[in-house]
C-alpha positions as CSV (number, residue, x, y, z in Angstrom):
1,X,104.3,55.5,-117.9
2,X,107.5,53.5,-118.0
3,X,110.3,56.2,-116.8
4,X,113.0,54.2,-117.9
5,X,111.5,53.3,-121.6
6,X,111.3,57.1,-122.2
7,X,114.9,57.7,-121.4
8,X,116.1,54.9,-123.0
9,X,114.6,56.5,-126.5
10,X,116.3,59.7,-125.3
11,X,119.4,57.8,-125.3
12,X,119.1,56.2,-127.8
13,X,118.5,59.5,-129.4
14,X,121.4,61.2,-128.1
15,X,123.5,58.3,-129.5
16,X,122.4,58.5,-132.9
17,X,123.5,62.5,-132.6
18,X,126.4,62.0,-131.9
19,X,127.2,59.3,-134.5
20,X,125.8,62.0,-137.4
21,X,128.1,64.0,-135.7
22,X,131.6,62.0,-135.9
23,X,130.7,62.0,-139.8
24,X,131.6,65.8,-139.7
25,X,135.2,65.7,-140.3
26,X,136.4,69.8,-138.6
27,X,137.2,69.5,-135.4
28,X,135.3,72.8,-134.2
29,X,132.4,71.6,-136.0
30,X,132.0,68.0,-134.3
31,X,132.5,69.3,-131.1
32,X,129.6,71.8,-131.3
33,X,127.0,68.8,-132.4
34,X,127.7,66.7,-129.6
35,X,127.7,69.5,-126.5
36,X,124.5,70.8,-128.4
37,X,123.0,67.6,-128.1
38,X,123.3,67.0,-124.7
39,X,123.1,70.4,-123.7
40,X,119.6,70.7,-125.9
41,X,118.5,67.5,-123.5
42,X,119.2,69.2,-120.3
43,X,117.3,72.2,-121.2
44,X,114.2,70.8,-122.2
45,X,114.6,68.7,-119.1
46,X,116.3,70.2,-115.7
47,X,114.1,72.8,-114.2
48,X,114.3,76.2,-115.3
49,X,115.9,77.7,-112.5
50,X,118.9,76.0,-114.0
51,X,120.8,77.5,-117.4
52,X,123.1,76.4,-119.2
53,X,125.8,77.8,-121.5
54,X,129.7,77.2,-122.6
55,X,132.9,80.0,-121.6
56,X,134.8,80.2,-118.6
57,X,134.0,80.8,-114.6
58,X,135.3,83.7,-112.8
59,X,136.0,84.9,-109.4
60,X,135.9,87.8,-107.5
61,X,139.5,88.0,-107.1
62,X,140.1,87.9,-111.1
63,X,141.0,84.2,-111.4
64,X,139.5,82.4,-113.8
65,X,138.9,78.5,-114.8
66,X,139.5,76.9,-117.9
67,X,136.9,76.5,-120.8
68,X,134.1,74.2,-119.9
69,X,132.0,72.9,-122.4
70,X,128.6,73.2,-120.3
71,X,128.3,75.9,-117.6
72,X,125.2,75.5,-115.3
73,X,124.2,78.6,-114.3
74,X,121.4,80.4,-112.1
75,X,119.0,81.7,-114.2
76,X,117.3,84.1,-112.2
77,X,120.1,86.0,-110.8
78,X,123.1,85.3,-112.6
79,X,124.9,88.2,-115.2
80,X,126.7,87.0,-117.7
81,X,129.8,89.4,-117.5
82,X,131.2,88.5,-121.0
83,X,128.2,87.1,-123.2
84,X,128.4,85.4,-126.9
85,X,127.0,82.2,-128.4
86,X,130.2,79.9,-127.7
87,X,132.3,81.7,-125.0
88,X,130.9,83.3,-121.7
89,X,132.4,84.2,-118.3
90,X,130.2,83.6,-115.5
91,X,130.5,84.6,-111.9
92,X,131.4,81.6,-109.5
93,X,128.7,82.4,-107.0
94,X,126.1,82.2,-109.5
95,X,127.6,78.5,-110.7
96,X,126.1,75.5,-109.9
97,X,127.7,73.2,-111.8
98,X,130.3,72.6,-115.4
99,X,130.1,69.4,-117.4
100,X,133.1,68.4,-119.5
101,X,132.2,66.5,-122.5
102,X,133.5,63.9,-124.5
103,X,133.6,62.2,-127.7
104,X,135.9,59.0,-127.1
105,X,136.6,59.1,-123.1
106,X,140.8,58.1,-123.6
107,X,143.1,58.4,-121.1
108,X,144.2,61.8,-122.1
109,X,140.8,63.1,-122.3
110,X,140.2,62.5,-118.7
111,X,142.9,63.8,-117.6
112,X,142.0,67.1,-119.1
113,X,138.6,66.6,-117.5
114,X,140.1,66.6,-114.4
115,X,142.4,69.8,-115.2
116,X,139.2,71.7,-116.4
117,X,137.2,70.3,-113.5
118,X,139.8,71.9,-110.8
119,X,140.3,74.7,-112.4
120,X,136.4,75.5,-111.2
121,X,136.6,74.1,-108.2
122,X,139.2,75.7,-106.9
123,X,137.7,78.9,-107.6
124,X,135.6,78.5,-104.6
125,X,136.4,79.6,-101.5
126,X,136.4,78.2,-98.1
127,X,134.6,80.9,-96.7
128,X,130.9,80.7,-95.1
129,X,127.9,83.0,-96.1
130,X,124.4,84.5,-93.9
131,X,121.7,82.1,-95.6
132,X,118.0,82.9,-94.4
133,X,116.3,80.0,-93.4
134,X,112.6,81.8,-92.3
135,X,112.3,85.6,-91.6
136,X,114.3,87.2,-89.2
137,X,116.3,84.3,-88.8
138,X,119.9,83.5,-90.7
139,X,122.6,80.9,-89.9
140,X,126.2,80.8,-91.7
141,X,126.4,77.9,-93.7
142,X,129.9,77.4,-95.8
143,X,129.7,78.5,-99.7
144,X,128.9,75.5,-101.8
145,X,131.2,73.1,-103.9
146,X,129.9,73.1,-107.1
147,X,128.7,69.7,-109.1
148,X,131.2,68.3,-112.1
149,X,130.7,65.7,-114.1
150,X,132.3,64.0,-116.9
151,X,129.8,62.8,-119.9
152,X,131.3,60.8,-122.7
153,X,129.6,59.3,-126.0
154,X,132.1,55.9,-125.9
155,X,135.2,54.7,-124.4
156,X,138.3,53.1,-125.5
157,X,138.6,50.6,-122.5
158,X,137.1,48.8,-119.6
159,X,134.6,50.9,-117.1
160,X,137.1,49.2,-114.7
161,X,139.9,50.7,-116.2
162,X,138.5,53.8,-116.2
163,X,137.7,53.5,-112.1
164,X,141.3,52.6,-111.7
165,X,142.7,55.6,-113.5
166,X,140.1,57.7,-111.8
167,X,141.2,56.8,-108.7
168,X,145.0,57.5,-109.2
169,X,143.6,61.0,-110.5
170,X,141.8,61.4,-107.1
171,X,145.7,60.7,-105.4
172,X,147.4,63.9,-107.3
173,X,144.2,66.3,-106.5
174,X,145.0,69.2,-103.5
175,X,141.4,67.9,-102.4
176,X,139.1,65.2,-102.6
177,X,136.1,67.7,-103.8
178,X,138.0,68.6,-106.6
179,X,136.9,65.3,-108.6
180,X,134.0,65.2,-110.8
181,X,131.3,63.4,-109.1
182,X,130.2,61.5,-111.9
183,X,132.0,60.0,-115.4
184,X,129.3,58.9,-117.2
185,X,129.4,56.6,-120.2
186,X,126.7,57.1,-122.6
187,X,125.3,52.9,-123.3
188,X,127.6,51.5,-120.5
189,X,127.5,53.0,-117.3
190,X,128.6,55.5,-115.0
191,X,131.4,55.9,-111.8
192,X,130.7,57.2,-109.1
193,X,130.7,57.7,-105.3
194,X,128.3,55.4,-103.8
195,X,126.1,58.1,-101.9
196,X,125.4,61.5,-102.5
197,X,128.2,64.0,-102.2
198,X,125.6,66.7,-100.9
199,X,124.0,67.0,-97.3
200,X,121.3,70.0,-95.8
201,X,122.9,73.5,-95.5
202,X,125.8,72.8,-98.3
203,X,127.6,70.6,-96.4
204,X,129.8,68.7,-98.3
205,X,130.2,65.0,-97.1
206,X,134.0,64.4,-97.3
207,X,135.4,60.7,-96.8
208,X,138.7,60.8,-94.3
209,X,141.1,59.6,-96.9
210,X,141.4,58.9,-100.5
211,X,141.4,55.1,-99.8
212,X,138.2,55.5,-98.0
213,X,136.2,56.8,-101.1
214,X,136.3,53.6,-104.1
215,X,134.3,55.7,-107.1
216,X,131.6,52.5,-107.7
217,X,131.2,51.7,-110.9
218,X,127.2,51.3,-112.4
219,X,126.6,49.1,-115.3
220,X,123.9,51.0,-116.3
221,X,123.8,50.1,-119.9
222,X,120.3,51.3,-121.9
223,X,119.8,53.7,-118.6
224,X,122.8,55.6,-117.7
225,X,121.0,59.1,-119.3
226,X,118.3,57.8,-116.1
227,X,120.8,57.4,-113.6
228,X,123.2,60.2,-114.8
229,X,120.2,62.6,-115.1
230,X,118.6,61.8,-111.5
231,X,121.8,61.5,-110.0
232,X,123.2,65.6,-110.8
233,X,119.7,66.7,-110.0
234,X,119.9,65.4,-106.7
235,X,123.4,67.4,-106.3
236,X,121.7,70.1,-108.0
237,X,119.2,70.2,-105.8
238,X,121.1,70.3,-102.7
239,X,123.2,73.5,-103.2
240,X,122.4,76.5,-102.2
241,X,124.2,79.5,-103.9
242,X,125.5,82.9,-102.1
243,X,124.2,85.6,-103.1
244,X,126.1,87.8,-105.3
245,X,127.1,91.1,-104.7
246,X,128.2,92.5,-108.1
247,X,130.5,95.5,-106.3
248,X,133.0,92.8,-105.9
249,X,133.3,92.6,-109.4
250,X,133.9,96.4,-110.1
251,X,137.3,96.8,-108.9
252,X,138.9,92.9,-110.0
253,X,142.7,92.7,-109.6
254,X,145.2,93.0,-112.9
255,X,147.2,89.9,-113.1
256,X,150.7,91.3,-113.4
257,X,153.6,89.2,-113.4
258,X,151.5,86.3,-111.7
259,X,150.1,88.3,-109.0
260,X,146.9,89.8,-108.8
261,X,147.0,93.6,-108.4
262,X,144.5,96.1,-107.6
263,X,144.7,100.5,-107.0
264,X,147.5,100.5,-108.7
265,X,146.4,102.0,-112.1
266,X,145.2,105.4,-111.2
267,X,147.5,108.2,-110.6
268,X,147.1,111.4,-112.4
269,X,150.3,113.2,-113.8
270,X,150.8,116.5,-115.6
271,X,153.3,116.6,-118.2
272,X,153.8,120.2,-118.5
273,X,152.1,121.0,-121.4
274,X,148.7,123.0,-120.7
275,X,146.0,121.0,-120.1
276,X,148.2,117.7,-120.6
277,X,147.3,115.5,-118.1
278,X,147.4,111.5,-118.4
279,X,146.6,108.5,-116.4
280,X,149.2,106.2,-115.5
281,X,149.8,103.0,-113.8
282,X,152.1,100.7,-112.5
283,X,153.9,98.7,-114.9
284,X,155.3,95.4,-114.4
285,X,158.7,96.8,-113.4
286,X,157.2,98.6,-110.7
287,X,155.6,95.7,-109.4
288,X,158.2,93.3,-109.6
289,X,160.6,96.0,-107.7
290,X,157.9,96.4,-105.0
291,X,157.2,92.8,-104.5
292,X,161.1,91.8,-104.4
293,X,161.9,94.3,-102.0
294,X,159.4,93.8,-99.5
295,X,159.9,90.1,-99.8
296,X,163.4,90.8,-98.8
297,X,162.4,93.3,-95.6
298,X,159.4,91.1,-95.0
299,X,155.6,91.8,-93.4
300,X,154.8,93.6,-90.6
301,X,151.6,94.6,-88.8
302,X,149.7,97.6,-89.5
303,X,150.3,99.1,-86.3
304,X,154.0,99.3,-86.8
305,X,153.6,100.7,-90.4
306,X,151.6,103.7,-88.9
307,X,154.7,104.6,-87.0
308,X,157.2,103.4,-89.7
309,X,154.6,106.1,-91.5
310,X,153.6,108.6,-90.0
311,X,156.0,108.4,-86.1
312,X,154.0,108.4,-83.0
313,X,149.9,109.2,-83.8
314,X,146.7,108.4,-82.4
315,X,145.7,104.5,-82.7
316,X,142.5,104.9,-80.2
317,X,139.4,103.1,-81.8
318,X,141.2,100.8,-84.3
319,X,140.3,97.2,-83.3
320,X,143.4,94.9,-82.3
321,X,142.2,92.4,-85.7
322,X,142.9,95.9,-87.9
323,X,146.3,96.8,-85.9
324,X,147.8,93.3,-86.2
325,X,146.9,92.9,-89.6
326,X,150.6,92.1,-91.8
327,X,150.9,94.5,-94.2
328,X,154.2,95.7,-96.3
329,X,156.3,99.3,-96.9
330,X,158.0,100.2,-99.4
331,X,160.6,102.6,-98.2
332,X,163.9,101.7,-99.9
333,X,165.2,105.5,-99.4
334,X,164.5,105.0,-95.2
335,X,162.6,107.9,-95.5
336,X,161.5,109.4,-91.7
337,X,158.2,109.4,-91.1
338,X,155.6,111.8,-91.9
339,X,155.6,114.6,-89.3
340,X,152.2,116.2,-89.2
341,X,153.2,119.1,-87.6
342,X,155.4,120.2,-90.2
343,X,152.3,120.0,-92.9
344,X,150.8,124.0,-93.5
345,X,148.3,124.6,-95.7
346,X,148.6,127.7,-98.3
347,X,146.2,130.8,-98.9
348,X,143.9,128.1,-101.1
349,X,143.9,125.4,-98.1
350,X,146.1,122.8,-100.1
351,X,148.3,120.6,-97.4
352,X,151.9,120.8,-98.5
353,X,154.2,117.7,-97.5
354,X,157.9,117.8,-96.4
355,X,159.8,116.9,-99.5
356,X,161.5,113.9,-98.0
357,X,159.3,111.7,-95.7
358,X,157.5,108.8,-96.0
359,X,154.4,109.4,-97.5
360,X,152.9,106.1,-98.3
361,X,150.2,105.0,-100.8
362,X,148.4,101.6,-100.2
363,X,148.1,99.1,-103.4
364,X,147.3,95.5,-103.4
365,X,149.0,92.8,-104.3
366,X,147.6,89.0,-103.7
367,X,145.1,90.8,-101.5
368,X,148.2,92.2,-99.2
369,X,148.3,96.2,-98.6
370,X,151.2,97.3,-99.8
371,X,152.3,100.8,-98.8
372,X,154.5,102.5,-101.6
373,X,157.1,105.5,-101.7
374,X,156.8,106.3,-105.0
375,X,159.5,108.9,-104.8
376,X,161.2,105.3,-105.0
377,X,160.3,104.8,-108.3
378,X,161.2,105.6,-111.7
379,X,160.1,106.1,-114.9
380,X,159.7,102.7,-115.7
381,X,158.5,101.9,-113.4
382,X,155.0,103.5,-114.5
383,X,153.2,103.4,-118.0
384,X,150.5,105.1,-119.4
385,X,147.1,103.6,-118.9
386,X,145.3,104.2,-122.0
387,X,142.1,102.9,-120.7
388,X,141.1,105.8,-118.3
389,X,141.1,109.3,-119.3
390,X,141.8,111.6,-116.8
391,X,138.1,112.4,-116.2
392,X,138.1,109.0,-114.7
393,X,140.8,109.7,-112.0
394,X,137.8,111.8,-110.0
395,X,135.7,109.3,-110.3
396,X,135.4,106.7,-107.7
C-alpha cells in the first residue's frame, strides 16, 4: 500500500468538498460544509479516544475561550457541560486540542486564528498535576499545553508571506505556546516548527526567544493532509490530560463587572410578610463598592484580619502558608472587633451578636477572600436572585 497515494485521494477529496461548498452562497451554510468535511475525515481517521465537536472551552474558574470550529476532546472521560449539534462548552482539562478553519486563509483570517487560538490556551494553567506512571508510584508533571492548528482550503498569497506574518503574530503573543503549531494549507503546504513541540511527561519544548523559533515552511503540495495529519497525532499523542474533578465546576464564579465572583449569591432575607422569604445576592453595586474600597485600604494577611475581626483569639494549629495568606476587609464603618465574650445564647441556644462589631462574611473575588460588613451595605447594593428558591439556601 502506497500511504501517500491514499491521502492524496482524501485530499483530493476534501478539495472537491469544499469547492461544492463555496457554490452555497449563506454564509452559515458554507461554513458548516467545509468544518464537516474535515471534521468527518478526522473522525473516521484519529483514534477513537479522540472526539471531536464545535462550541467553546471552559475553565474551572468560569473563563471561557472563544468559538472554535473543531474541539478535540477526550472521549472517554470528558462531559459535555452545555451539549447541541453546533455549539458546546467543554471543560479544559478534558481538551486536547481546537482547530480553526478556514475557507480563503487572508490576512484577517489569521489574525482571528490567532485570537481564537489564545483564547484556549490561555485557559490553561501553569500549575502541575499527580500523574501515575506504574502502581503505587506518581510524579508531578505540569498540566499540558494543548495542540492548535490552523487548516485552510486556499490562500490569497505566498506560503512565504504567510511565515512572515506568522512570525510577527508570534512577537505580540504573552507566550510563545500560545501559537498554533501548525497552518496548514490544503494543496500547498504547511508552517511549522521544525521539531515537535511535545516531549515525555508534557513537557513543552520552549525555544529561548522568539527569534530563536523560524516556523519552517513545507511545500507539501498533493501531501499536506499526510504531513498535517501525522504531524497533530504525534502532538496528540504526547499529552497527557489531568484528570478532572467535576466539583470544581459546581460552584464557578459569576463574572460581575469584569471580576469573577463566587459565595456571594446566597443570603436568605425575610421580608416581613409570613412565610416571605427570598434569596438574594450581591449586585453589581455591591461589588464594585467592595472592590473599590478595599483597593483603596489594600491587602493584608489573614492573620491580621482575625484580629481586625475578631481582637485577640487562638491562632494555634493554623499553618504560617494559611496565616500569611493576603486577604481583604471590608469595614468602612471601623467597626471593633467581634468580642466573643459578649455573645450569649437564649433559652433556644441561638448565639446573639453585639449590634455593632465586625462580623465578617468571606466572598471571592478573582479568587481573593474578601471579608464583608454587610451592615455596610445598602439596598442596592443587593438584588434578588431569582435562580435559588429559598429551599436552596440549606442546601450546600
Amino acid at each position: 500500500m502506497n500511504l501517500r497515494n491514499v491521502f492524496k485521494a482524501i485530499s483530493s477529496e476534501l478539495f472537491a468538498k469544499f469547492k461544492k461548498s463555496a457554490e452555497i452562497q449563506h454564509n452559515v451554510g458554507k461554513g458548516d460544509n467545509r468544518e464537516d468535511a474535515l471534521m468527518d475525515f478526522l473522525k473516521e481517521n484519529l483514534p477513537k479516544r479522540y472526539a471531536l465537536g464545535s462550541g467553546e472551552v471552559i475553565s474551572s474558574d468560569n473563563s471561557i475561550s472563544k468559538q472554535c470550529d473543531i474541539v478535540i476532546y477526550d472521549a472517554d472521560h470528558c462531559p459535555i457541560l452545555v451539549t447541541s449539534k453546533t455549539h458546546s462548552v467543554y471543560p479544559i482539562e478534558s481538551v486536547y486540542g481546537v482547530i480553526e478553519i478556514k475557507s480563503v486563509l487572508t490576512s484577517s483570517e489569521l489574525e482571528k486564528s490567532y485570537a481564537n487560538i489564545q483564547s484556549v490556551k490561555n485557559l490553561v494553567k501553569d500549575e502541575y498535576f499527580a500523574h501515575s506512571t506504574s502502581p503505587g508510584s506518581t510524579i508531578g508533571i505540569k498540566k499540558p499545553m494543548i495542540f492548535a492548528a490552523v487548516f485552510a482550503y486556499s490562500v490569497d498569497r505566498s506560503l512565504d508571506a504567510v511565515s512572515k506574518q506568522a512570525d510577527l503574530l508570534d512577537k505580540g503573543l504573552t507566550r510563545i505556546e500560545f501559537r498554533p503549531e501548525l497552518i496548514s494549507i490544503l494543496e500547498h503546504g504547511i508552517i511549522g516548527p521544525r521539531n515537535s513541540y511535545r516531549d515525555i511527561f508534557n513537557n513543552f519544548k520552549v525555544p529561548d526567544s522568539f527569534e530563536n523559533e523560524k516556523l519552517t515552511i513545507h511545500n507539501t503540495k498533493r501531501h499536506t493532509l499526510l504531513r498535517f495529519y501525522l504531524q497533530m497525532l504525534q502532538e496528540l499523542n504526547s499529552i497527557i490530560l489531568q484528570p478532572l474533578d467535576l466539583k470544581d465546576y459546581l460552584d464557578l464564579p459569576e463574572i460581575i463587572d469584569g471580576h469573577r465572583v463566587r459565595k456571594h449569591e446566597k443570603f436568605l432575607r425575610n421580608l416581613g410578610e409570613e412565610n416571605s422569604k427570598k434569596i438574594f445576592k450581591l449586585s453589581q453595586a455591591g461589588i464594585r463598592k467592595i472592590f473599590e474600597y478595599c483597593s483603596k485600604t489594600g491587602a493584608i494577611t489573614y492573620r491580621q484580619h482575625m484580629l481586625n475581626a475578631m481582637g485577640p483569639t487562638n491562632i494555634i494549629g493554623m499553618t504560617d502558608e494559611r496565616l500569611n495568606e493576603l486577604v481583604f476587609d471590608f469595614n468602612p464603618n471601623k467597626l471593633p472587633p467581634l468580642n466573643f465574650s459578649k455573645l450569649f445564647k437564649d433559652e433556644n441556644g441561638k448565639v446573639s451578636y453585639p449590634d455593632k462589631a465586625f462580623q465578617p462574611w468571606p466572598i471571592y473575588i478573582d479568587d481573593k477572600a474578601y471579608f464583608v460588613d454587610f451592615s455596610a451595605l445598602n439596598e442596592n447594593d443587593f438584588e434578588e436572585n431569582k435562580e435559588m428558591e429559598p429551599e436552596d439556601f440549606y442546601s450546600d
